[in-house]
N, CA, C and O atoms as a MOPAC input file, in Angstrom:
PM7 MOZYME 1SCF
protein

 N    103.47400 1   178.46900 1   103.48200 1
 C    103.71800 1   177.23500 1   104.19000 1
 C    102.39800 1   176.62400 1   104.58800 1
 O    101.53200 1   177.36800 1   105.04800 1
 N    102.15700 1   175.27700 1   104.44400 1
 C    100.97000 1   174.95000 1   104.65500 1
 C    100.82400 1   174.57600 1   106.31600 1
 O    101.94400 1   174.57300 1   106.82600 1
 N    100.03800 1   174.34700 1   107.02900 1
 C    100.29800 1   174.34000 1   108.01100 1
 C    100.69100 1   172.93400 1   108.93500 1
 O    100.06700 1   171.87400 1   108.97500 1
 N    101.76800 1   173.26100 1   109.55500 1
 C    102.61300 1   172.10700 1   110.05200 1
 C    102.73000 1   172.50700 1   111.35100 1
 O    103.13900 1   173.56900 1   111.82000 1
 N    102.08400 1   170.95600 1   112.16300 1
 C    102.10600 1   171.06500 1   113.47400 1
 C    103.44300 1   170.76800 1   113.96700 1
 O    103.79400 1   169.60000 1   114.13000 1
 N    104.37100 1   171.95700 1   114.26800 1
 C    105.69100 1   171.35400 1   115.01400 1
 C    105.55000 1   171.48500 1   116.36400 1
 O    104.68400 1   171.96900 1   117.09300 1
 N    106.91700 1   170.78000 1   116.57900 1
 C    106.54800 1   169.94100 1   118.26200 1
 C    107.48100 1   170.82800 1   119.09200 1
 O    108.54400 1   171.35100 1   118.75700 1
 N    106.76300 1   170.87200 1   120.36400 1
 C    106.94800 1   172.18800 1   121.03100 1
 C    108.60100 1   171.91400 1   121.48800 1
 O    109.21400 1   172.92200 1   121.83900 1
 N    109.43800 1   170.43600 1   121.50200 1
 C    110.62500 1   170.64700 1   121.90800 1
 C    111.19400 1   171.12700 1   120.71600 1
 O    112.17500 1   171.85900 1   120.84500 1
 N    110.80400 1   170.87900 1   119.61200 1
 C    111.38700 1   171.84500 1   118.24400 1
 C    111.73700 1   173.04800 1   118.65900 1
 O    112.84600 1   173.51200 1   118.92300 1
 N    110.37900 1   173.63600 1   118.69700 1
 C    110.12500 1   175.00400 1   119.24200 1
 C    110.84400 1   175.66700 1   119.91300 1
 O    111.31100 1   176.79300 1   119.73800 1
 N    110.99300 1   174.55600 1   121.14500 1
 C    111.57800 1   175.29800 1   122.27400 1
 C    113.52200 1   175.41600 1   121.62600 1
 O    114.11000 1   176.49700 1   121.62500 1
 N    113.99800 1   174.48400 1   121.28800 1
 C    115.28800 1   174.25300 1   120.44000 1
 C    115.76900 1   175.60800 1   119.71200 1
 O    116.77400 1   176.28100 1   119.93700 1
 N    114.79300 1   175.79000 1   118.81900 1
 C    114.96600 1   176.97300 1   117.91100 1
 C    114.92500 1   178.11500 1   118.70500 1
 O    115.83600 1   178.90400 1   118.45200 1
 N    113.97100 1   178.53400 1   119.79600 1
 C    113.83600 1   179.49200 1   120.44100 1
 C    115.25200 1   179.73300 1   121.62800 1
 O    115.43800 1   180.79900 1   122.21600 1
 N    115.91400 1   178.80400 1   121.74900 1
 C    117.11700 1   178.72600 1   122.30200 1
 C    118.53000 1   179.48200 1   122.03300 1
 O    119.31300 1   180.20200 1   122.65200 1
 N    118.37400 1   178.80400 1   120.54900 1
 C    118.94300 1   179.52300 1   119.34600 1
 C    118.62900 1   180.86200 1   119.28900 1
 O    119.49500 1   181.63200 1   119.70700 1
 N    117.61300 1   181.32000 1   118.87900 1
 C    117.57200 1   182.51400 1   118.51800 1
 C    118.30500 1   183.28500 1   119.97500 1
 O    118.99900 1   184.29900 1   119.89500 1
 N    118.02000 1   182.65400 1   121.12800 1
 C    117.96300 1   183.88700 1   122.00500 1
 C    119.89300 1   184.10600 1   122.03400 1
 O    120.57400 1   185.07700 1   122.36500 1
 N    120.26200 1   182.79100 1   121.55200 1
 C    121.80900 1   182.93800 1   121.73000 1
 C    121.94200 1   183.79400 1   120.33800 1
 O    122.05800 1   184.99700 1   120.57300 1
 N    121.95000 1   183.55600 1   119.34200 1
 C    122.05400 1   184.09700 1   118.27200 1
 C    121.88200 1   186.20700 1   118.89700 1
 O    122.83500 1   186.95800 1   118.68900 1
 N    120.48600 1   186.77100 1   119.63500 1
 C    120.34300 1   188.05800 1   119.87100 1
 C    121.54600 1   188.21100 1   120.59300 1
 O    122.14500 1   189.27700 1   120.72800 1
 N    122.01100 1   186.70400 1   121.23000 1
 C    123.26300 1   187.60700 1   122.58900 1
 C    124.84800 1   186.99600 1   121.72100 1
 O    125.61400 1   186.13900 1   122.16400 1
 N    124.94200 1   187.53500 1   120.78500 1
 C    125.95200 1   187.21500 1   119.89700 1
 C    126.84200 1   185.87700 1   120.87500 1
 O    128.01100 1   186.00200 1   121.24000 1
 N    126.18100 1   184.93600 1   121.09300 1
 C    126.87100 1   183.52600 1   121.52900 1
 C    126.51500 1   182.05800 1   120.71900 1
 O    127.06300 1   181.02500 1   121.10300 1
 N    125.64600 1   182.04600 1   119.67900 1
 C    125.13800 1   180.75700 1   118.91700 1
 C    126.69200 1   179.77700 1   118.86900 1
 O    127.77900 1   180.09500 1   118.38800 1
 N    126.27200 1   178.50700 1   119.56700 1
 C    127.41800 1   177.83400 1   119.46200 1
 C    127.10500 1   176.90600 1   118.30200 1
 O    126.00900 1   176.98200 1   117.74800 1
 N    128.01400 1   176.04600 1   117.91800 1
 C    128.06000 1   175.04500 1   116.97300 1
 C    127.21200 1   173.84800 1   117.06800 1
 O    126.56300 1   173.18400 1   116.26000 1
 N    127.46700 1   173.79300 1   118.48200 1
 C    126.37600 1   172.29600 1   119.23200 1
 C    125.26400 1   172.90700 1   119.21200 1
 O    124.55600 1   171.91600 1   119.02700 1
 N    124.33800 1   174.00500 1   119.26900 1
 C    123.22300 1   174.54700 1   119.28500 1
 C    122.69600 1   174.49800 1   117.95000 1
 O    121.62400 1   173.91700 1   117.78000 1
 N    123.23900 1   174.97700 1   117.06300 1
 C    122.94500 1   175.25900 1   115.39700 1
 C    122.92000 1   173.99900 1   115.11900 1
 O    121.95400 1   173.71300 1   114.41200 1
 N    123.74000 1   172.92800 1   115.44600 1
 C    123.87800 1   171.67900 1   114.71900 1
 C    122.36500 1   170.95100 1   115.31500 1
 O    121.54400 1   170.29700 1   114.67200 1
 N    122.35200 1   171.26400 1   116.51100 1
 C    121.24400 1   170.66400 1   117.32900 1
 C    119.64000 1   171.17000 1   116.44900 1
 O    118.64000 1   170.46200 1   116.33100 1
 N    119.74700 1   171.97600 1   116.15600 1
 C    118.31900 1   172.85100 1   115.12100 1
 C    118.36900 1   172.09300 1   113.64900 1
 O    117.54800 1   171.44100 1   113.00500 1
 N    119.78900 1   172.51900 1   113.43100 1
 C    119.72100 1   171.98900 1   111.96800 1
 C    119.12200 1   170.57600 1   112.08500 1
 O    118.06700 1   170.43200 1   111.46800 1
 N    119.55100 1   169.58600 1   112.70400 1
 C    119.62500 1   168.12000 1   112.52900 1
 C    118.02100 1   167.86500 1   113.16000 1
 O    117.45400 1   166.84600 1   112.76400 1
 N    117.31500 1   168.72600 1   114.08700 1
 C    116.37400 1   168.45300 1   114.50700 1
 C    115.25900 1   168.98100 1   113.39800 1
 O    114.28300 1   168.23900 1   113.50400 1
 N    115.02100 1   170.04800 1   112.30800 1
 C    114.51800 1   170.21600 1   111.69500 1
 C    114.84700 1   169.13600 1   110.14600 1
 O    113.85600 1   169.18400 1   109.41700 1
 N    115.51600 1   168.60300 1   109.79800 1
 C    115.44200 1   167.50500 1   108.75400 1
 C    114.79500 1   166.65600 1   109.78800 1
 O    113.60300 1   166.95100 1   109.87100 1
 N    115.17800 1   165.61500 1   110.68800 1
 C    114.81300 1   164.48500 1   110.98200 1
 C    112.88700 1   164.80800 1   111.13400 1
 O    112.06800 1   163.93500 1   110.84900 1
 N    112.57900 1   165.92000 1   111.52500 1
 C    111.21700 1   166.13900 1   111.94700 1
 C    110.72700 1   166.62600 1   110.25400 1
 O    109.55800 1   166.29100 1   110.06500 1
 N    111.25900 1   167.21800 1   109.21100 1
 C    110.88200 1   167.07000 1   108.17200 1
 C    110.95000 1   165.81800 1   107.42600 1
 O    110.06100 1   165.58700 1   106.60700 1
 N    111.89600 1   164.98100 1   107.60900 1
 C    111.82600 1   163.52900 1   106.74900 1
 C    110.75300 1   163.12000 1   107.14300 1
 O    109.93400 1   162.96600 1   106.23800 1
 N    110.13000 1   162.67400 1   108.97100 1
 C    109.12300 1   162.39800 1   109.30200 1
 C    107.77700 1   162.60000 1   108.97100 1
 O    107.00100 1   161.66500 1   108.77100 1
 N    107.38000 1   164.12600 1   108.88700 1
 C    105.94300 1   164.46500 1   108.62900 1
 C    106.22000 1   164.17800 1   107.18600 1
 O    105.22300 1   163.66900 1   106.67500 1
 N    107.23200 1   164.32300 1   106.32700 1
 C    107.15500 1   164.20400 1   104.80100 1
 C    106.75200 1   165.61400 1   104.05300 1
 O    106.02500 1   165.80300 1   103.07700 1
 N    107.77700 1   166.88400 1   105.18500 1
 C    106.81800 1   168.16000 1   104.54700 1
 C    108.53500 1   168.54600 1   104.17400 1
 O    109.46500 1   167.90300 1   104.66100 1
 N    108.70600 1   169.63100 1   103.29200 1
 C    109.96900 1   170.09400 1   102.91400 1
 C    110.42100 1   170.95500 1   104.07900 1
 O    109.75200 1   171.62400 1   104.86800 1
 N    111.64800 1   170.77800 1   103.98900 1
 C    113.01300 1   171.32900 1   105.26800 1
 C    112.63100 1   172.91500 1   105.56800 1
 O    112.10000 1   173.42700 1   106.55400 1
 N    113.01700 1   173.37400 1   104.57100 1
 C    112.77000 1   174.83800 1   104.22000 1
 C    110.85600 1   175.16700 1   105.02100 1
 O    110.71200 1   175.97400 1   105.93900 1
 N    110.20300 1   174.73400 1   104.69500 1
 C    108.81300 1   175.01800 1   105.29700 1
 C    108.98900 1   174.61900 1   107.03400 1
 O    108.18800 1   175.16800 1   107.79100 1
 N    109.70500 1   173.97000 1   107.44600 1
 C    109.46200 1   173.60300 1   108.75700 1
 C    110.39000 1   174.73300 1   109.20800 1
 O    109.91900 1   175.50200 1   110.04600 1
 N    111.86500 1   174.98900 1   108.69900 1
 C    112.45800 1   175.79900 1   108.83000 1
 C    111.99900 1   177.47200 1   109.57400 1
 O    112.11400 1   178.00300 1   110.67900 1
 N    111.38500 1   177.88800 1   108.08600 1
 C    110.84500 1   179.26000 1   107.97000 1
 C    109.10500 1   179.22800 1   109.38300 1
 O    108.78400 1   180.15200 1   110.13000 1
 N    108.35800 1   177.76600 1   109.23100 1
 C    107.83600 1   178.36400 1   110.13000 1
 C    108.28000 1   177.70100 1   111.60700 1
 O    107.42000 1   177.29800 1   112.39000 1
 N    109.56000 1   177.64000 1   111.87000 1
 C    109.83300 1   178.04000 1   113.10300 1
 C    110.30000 1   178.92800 1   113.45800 1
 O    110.04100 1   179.43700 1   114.54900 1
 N    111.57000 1   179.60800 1   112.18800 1
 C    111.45600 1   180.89800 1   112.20200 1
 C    109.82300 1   181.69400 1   112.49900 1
 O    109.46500 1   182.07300 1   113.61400 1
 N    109.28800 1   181.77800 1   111.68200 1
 C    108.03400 1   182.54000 1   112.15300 1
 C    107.28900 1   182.36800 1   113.87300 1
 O    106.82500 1   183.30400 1   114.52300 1
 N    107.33000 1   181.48100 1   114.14200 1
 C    106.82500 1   181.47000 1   115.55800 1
 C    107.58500 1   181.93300 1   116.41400 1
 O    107.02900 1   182.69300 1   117.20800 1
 N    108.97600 1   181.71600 1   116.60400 1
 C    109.39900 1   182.08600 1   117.32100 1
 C    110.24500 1   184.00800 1   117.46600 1
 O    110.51800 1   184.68800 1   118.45500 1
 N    110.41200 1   184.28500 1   115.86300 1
 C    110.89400 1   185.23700 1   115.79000 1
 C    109.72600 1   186.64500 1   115.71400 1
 O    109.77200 1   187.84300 1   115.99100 1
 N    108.71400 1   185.68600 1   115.17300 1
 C    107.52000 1   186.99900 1   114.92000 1
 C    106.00000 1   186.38900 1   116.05600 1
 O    104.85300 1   186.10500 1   115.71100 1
 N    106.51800 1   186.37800 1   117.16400 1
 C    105.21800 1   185.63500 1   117.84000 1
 C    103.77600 1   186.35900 1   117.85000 1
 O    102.72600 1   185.71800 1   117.87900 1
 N    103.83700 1   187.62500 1   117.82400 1
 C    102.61800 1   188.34800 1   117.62500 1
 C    102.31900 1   188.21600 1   116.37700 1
 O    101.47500 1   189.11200 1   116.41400 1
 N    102.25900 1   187.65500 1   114.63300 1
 C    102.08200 1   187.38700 1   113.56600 1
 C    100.94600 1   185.85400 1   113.82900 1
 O     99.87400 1   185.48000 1   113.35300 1
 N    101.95700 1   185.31100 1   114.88300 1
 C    101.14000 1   183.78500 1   115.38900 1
 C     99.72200 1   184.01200 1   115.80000 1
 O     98.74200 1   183.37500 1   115.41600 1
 N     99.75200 1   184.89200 1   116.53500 1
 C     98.72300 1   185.45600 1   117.53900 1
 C     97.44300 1   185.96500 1   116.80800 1
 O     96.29000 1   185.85300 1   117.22400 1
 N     97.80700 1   186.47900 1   115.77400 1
 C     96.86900 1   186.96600 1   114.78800 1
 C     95.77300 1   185.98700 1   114.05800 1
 O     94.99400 1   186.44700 1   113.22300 1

């Protein structure tokens, strides 16, 4: 992934998610809220879905990888 500055309410969105996702509760309005917020912020910068995707996965799921 090349590197893409995402925006920390992204961030914070996805990191929301995940934490519902660990406490087996991910609702529909949450997922929809990620999904729809990662296209509109990929149409914008003009970088592919999947790359903004995976590295928000990466920040938020592997934060010591970031750190490195």
């Amino acid at each position: 992934m090349a590197d893409i500055k995402l925006p920390p309410d992204l961030i914070a969105l996805e990191r929301s998610a995940w934490e519902e996702i660990q406490a087996g509760r991910l609702t529909l309005d949450t997922a929809r809220a990620v999904h729809e917020g990662i296209a509109a912020f990929a149409e914008q910068a003009r970088v592919p879905r999947y790359d903004v995707e995976m590295g928000l996965k990466r920040i938020v799921r592997h934060p010591a990888a970031e750190a490195a």
